[in-house]
C-alpha positions in Angstrom: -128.0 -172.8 -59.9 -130.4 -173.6 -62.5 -131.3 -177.1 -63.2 -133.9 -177.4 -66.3 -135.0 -175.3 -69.6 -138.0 -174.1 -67.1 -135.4 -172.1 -65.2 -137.0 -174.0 -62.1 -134.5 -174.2 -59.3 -134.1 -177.3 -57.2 -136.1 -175.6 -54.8 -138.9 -175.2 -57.1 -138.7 -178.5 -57.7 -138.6 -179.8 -54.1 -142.0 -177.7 -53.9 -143.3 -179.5 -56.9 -142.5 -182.9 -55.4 -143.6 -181.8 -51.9 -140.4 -183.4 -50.5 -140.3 -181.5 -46.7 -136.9 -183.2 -46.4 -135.1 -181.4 -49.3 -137.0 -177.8 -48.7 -135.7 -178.1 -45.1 -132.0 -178.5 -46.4 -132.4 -176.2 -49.1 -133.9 -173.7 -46.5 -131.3 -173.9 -43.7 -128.5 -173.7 -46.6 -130.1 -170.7 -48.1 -131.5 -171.7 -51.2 -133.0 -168.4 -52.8 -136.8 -167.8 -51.9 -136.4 -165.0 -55.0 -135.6 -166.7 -57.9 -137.9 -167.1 -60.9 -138.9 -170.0 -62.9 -139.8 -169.5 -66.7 -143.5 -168.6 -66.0 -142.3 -166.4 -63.8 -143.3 -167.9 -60.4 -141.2 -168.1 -57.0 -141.1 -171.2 -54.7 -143.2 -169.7 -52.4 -146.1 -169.0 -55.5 -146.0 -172.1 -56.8 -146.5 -173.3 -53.4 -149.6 -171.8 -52.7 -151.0 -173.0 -55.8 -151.1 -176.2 -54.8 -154.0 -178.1 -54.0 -154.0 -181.2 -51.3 -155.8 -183.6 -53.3 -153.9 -182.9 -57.0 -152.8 -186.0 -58.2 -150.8 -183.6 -60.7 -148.8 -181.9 -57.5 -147.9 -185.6 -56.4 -144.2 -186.4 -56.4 -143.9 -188.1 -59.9 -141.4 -190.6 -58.7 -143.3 -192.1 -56.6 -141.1 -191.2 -53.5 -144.0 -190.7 -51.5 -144.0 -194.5 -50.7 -140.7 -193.9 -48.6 -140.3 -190.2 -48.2 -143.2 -188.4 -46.5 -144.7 -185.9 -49.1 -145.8 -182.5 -47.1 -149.2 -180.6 -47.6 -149.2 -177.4 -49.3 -150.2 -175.7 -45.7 -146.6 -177.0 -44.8 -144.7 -176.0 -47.6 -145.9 -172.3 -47.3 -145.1 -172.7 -43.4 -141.7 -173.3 -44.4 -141.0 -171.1 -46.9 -142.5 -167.9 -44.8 -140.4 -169.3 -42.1 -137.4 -168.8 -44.4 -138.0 -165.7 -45.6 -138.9 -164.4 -42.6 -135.0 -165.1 -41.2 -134.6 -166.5 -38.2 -134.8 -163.9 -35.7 -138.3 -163.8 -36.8 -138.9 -167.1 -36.8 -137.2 -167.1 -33.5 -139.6 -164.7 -32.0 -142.4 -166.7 -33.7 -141.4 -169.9 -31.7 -141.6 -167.8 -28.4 -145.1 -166.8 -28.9 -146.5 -170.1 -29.4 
């Protein structure tokens, strides 16, 4: 499902905002990893464009002051995680 003129999904979005909460629910539901927004860019790209310290890659609605807003480490954790499957992330979980 698309959600805006920039073809971003609401998983792109969630990645934009850096809102852990939604990627973890859009994740476990199986929100597509794939899918393209208009410049072309997967959730997983975009996500390892960001930079910690961008005030521009800050959640715009200021729900960091109640909702914890994730690094861009975590973000890329979480997405590799999911495209991994979980079998891999399984045997991930036993190594550690």
């Amino acid at each position: 499902m698309r959600v805006s003129p920039t073809k971003a999904t609401v998983l792109h979005l969630a990645v934009e905002t850096r809102n852990l909460q939604t990627l973890r629910a859009l994740t476990a539901a199986g929100a597509s990893l794939t899918a393209k927004n208009a410049d072309g860019l997967t959730p997983l790209q975009i996500a390892e464009k960001l930079k910690p310290d961008d005030p521009e890659n800050r959640n715009p609605f200021g729900a960091q002051d109640f909702m914890p807003v994730a690094s861009p480490e975590e973000i890329v954790a979480l997405l590799r995680e999911a495209a991994a499957g979980p079998a891999v992330a399984h045997e991930v979980g036993e190594r550690q």
